[in-house]
C-alpha positions in Angstrom: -80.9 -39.7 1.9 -82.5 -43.0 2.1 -80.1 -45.9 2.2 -81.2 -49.4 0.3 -81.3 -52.2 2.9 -78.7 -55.0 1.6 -78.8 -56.8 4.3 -75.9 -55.5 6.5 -76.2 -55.0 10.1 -73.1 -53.4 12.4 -71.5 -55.8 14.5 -71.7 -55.5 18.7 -68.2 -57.6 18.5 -67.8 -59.0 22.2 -64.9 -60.3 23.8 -66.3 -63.7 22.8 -65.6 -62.7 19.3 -61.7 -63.8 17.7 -59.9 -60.4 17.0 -56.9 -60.1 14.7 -54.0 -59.6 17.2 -55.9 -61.4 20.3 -53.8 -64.7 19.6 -56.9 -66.7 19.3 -56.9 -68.1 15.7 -55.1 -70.5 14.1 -53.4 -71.4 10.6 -53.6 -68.0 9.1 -50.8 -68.0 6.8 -49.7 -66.0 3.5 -50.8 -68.4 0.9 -51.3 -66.0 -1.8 -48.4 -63.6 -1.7 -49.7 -61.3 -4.5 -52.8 -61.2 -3.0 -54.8 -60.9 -6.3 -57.7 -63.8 -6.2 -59.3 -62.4 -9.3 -59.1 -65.8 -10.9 -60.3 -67.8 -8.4 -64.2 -66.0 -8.3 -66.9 -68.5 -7.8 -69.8 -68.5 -10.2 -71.9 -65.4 -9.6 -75.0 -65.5 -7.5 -77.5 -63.0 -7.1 -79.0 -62.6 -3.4 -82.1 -60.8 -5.0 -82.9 -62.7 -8.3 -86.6 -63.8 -7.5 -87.1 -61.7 -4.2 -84.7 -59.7 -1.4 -83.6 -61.6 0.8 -81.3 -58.8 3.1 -78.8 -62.3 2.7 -75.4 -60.3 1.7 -73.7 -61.4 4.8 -74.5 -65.1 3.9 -73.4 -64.4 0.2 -70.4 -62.7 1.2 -69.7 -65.9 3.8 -70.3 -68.4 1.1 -67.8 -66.2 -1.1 -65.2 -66.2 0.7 -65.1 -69.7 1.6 -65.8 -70.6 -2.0 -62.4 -68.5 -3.4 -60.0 -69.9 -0.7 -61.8 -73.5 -1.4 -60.7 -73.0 -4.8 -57.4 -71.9 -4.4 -56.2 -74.4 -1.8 -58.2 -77.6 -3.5 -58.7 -76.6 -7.1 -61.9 -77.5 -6.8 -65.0 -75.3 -7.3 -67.6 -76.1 -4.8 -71.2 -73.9 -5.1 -72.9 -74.3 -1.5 -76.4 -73.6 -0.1 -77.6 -70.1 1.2 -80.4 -70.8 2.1 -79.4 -73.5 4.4 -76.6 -70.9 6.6 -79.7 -67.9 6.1 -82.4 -70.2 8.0 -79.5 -71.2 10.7 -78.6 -67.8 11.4 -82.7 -66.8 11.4 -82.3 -63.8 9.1 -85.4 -61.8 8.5 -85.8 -58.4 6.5 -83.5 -56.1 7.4 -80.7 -58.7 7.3 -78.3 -59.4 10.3 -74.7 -58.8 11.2 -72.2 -60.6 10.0 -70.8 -62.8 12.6 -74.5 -64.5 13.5 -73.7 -65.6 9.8 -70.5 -66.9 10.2 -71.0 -68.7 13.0 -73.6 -71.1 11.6 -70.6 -72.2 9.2 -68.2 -72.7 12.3 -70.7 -74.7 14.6 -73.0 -76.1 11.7 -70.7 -76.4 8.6 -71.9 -75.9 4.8 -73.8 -77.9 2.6 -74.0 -78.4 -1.3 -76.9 -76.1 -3.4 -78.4 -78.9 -4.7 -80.6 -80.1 -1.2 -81.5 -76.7 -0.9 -82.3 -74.6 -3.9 -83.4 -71.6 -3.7 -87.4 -71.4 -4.3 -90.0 -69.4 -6.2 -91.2 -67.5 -3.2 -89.6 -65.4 -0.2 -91.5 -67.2 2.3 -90.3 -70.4 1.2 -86.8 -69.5 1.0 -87.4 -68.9 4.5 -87.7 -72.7 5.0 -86.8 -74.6 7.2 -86.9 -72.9 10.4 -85.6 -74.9 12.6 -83.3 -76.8 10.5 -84.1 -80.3 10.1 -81.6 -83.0 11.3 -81.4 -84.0 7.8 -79.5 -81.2 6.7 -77.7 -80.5 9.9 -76.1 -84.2 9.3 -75.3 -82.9 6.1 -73.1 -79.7 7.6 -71.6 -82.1 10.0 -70.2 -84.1 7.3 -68.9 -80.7 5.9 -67.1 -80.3 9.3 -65.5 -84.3 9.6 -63.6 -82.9 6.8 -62.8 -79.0 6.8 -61.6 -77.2 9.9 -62.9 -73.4 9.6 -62.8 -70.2 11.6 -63.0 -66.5 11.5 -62.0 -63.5 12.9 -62.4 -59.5 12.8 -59.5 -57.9 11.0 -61.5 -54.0 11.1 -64.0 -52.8 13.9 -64.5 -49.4 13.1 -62.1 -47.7 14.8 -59.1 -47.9 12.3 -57.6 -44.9 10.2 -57.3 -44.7 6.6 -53.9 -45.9 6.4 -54.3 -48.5 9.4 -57.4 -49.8 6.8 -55.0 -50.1 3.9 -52.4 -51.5 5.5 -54.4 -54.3 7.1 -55.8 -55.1 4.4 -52.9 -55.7 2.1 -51.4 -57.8 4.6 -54.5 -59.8 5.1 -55.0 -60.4 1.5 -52.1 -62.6 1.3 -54.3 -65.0 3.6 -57.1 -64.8 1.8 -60.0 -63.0 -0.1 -61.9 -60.3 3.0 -65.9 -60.2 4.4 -65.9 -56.2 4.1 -68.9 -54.0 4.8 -69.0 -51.1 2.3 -71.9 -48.6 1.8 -73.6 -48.8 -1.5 -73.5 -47.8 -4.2 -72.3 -44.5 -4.8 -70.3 -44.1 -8.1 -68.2 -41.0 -9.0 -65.8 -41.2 -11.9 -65.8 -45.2 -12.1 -65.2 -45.9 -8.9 -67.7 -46.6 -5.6 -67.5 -43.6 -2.5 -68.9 -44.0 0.8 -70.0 -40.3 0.5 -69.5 -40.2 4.5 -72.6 -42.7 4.7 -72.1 -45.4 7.2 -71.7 -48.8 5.9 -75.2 -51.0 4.6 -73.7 -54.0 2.6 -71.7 -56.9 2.6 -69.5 -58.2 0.2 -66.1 -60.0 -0.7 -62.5 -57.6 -1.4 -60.4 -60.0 -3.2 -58.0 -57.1 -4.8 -55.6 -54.3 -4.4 -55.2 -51.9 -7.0 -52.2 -50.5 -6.2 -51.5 -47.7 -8.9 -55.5 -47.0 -8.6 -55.3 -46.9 -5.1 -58.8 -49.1 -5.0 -59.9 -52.0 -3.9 -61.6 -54.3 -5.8 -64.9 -56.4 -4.7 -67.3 -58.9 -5.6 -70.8 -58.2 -5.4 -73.6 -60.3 -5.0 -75.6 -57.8 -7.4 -76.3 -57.3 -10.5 -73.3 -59.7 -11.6 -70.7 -57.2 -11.2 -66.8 -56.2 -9.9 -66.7 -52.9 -8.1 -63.5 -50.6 -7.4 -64.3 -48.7 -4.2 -61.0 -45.9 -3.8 -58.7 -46.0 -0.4 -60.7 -43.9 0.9 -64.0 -45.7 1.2 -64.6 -46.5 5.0 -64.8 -49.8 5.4 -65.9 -50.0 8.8 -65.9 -54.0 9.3 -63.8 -56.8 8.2 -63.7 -60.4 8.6 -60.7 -62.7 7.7 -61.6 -66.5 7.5 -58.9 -69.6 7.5 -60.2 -72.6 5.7 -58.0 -76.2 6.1 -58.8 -79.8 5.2 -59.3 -82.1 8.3 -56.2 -84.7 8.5 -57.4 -86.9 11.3 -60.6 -89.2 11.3 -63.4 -89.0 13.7 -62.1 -92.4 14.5 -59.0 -91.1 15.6 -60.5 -88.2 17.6 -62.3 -90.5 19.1 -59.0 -92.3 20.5 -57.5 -88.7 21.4 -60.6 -88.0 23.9 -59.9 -91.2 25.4 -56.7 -90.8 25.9 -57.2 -87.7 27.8 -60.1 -89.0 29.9 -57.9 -92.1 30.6 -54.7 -89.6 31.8 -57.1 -87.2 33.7 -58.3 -90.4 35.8 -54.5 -91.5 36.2 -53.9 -87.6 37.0 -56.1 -87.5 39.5 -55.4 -90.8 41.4 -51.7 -89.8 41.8 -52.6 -86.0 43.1 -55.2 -88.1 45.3 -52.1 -89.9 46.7 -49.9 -86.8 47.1 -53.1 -85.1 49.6 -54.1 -88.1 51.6 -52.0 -88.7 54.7 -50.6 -92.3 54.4 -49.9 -94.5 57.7 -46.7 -96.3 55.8 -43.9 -94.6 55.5 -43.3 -93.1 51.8 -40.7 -94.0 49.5 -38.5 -92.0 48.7 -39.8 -89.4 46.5 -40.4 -85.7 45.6 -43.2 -84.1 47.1 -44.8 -81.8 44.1 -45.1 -78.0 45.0 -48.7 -76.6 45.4 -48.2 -74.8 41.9 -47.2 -78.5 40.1 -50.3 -80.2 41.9 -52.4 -77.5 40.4 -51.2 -77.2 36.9 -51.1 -81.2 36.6 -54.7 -81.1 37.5 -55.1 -77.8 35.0 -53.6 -80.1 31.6 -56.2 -83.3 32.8 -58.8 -81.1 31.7 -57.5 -79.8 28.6 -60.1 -80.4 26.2 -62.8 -80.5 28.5 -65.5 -78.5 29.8 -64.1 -77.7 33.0 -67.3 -75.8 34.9 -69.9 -78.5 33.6 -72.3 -77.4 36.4 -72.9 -74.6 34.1 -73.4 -72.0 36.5 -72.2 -69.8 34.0 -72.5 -69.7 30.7 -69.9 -71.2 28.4 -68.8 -68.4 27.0 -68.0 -66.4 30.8 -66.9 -69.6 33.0 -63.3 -69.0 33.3 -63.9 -68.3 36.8 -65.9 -71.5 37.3 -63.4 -73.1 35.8 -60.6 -72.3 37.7 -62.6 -72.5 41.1 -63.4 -75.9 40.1 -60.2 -77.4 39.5 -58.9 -75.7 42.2 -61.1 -77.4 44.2 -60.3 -80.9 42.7 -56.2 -80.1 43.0 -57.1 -79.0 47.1 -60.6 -79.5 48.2 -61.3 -75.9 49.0 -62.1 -73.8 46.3 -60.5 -69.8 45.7 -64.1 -68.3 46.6 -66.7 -70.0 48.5 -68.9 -67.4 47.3 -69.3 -65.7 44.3 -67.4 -68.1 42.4 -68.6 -67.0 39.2 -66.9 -63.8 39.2 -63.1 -62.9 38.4 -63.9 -59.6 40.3 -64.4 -61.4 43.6 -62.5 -63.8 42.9 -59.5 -61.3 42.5 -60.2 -60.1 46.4 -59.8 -63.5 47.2 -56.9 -64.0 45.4 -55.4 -60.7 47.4 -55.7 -63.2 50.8 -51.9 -62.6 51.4 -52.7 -65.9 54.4 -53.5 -68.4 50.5 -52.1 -66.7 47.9 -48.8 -64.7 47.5 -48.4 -61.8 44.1 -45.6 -62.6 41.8 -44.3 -60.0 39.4 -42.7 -63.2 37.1 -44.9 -66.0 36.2 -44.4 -69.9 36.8 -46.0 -72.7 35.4 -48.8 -73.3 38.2 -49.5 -69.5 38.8 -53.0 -67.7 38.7 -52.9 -65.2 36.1 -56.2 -62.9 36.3 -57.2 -59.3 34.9 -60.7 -59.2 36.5 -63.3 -57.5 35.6 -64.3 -54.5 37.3 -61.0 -53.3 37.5 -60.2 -51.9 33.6 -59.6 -48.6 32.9 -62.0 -46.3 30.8 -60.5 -46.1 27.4 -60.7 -50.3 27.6 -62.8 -52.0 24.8 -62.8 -55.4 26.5 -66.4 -55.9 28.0 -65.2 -58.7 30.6 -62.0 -59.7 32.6 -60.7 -63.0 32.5 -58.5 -65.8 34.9 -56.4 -68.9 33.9 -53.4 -70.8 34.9 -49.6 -70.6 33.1 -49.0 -73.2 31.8 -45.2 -72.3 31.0 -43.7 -69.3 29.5 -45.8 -69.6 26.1 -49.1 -70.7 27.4 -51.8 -70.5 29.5 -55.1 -72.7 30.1 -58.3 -70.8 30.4 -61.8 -71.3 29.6 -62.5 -71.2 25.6 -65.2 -68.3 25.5 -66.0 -69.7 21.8 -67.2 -73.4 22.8 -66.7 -73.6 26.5 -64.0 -76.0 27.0 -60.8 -75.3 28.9 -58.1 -75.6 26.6 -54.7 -73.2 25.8 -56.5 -70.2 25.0 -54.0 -67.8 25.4 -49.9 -67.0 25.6 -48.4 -64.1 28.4 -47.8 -62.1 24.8 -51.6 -62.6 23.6 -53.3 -62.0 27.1 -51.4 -58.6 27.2 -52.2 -57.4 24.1 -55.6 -58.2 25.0 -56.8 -57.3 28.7 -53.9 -55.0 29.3 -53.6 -52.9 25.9 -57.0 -53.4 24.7 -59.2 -54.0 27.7 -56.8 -51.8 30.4 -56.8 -54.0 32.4 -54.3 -55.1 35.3 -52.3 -58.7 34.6 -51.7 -60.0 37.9 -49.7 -63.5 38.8 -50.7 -65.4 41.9 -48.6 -68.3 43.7 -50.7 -70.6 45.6 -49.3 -70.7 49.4 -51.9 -72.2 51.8 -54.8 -73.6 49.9 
């Protein structure tokens, strides 16, 4: 049986990609409790009007950004597909969903009116790169909406793990789901055990049913898929206005840069020998030196050599501020790696293991060392902050910021990924 390409492509979903349960995303609340956003469906748009355009992620994006947007703001805002399809370099065929969602995140959205959609495919297709007159556009978007995403399926769920999810999640907000389409027996939508192909937006539970309800983006219509459809993938998104002007933010970074100079001219005084005799004062431990120098960076890139990419510095990261806090670094060589940098780390001469973490401790769970039924591609190292938080490198944008609590780094490199969590206490640098 031939499927019809909608535009739906599975997701590879990385340990650089937000996970419901990994403690990573912020502000998702229940703001619907009955979960029924039936009245707040935008105007209907067809993705293949005039032409395919393999767009459903985009429309199903758009969607559910423009249901929550009218819920929270009672407002009714229609944005530009073409403008996130040419961002994310879609092509026939389509692409997966979180390419899509991502040019919303780093590049905002921007009104239907500066780009309409055209008479020809090739022109919709336009332009490629995006100009800097539309991407000041998005950016405007983003001074005033904060907006993020996450995967609440991933393919491995049951039946009743789907429902359950689902329900819960639809107090948030209206879901990205991929379904397969369109199979209909007896009113309703089956998967017919074909693997998903399409995109859309479930914005309904149908309890007595047992469906689902979800808006296309063809041929103008609400389907009903049963329980028992598989729907492989789904995305959550959170959607909040922006409280705090660019003038303000502006301050904040200066602050910080201001406090990390102050930081580091006080830890200077703590390491250099001084001829006079000191006043009377506490010296800081080796874990306090290193956590004050840890929270001057917060904010900041943290590895801006960029020996490794953004997404897989945390290692750079921490051999870099370790370096600052005692002018040796944890690994002289391979200082990319958390897997080397573990070995180091097991120097019982530097570093002593601690089976109760500190505020100033190394917590790793390096890669190399997970166990086979782990889904986590990657290890990772920060520093505990206190008994809530830890600092680590931000896979998403690259800055070293609190990423992470004990709880959340569990759930993730120790149920998910298999890996070991390990605490280390600085004892000779």
């Amino acid at each position: 049986m031939k499927k019809k390409v909608y535009g739906f492509k599975p997701p590879v979903i990385t340990e650089n990609d937000y996970v419901a349960g990994d403690g990573r995303i912020l502000g998702s609340l229940a703001l619907n409790p009955t979960g029924d956003w039936t009245e707040y469906l935008p105007i209907y748009e067809a993705q293949a009007d005039k032409y395919e355009t393999w767009a459903c992620t985009v429309f199903g994006l758009q969607n559910q950004v423009e249901i929550l947007s009218k819920y929270l703001y009672k407002n009714e805002p229609n944005y530009s597909e073409r403008y996130n399809y040419n961002l994310a370099k879609i092509g026939r065929g389509g692409t997966d969903p979180q390419i899509s969602y991502e040019t919303a995140r780093k590049y905002g959205l921007i009104g239907s009116e500066f780009l309409p959609v055209p008479d020809t495919y090739e022109e919709y297709c336009t332009p490629r790169p995006m100009t800097e007159e539309f991407l000041a556009k998005g950016k405007i978007w983003l001074s005033q909406f904060i907006f993020d995403h996450d995967w609440i399926l991933t393919g491995y769920e049951t039946e009743a793990q789907r429902v359950a999810e689902i329900r819960k999640t639809l107090t948030e907000c209206p879901i990205g789901v991929s379904v397969t389409a369109w199979f209909e027996e007896n009113g309703v939508y089956v998967d017919r055990d074909v693997p998903n192909n399409h995109w859309c937006v479930l914005f309904r539970d149908n309890t007595v049913k047992r469906t689902f309800s979800v808006f296309d983006s063809y041929d103008h219509s609400i389907k009903d898929i049963p329980y028992s459809h598989k729907i492989s993938y789904a995305k959550r998104i959170t959607l909040s206005k922006k409280n705090v002007t660019e003038q303000k933010l502006s301050l904040i970074e200066s602050i910080i840069a201001k406090a990390r100079e102050a930081v580091n001219i006080i830890i200077q005084a703590f390491i250099m020998e001084k001829d006079e005799k000191p006043v009377e004062s506490v010296e800081p431990t080796l874990s306090e030196k290193l956590l004050m120098v840890a929270r001057s960076y917060v904010g900041t890139d943290a590895s801006p050599s960029d020996l490794a990419p953004d997404e897989l510095g945390c290692a750079e990261s921490v051999n870099n501020i370790f370096k600052e806090t005692f002018g040796v670094p944890i690994c002289k060589s391979n200082p990319l790696s958390t897997y080397w940098m573990y070995k180091e780390l097991k120097n019982k001469d530097r570093f002593d293991v601690v089976l109760k973490a500190e505020p100033g401790d190394i917590i790793i769970s390096p890669t190399g060392y997970g166990l086979s039924y782990g889904t986590i591609k990657n290890g990772h190292v920060g520093i505990v902050d206190n008994e809530e938080t830890i600092l680590s490198n931000n896979s998403k944008d690259g800055k070293w910021d609190y990423t992470y609590t004990l709880v959340s780094w569990n759930e993730r490199y120790k149920i998910k990924g298999g890996y070991p969590v390990v605490f280390f206490r600085v004892k000779k640098p």
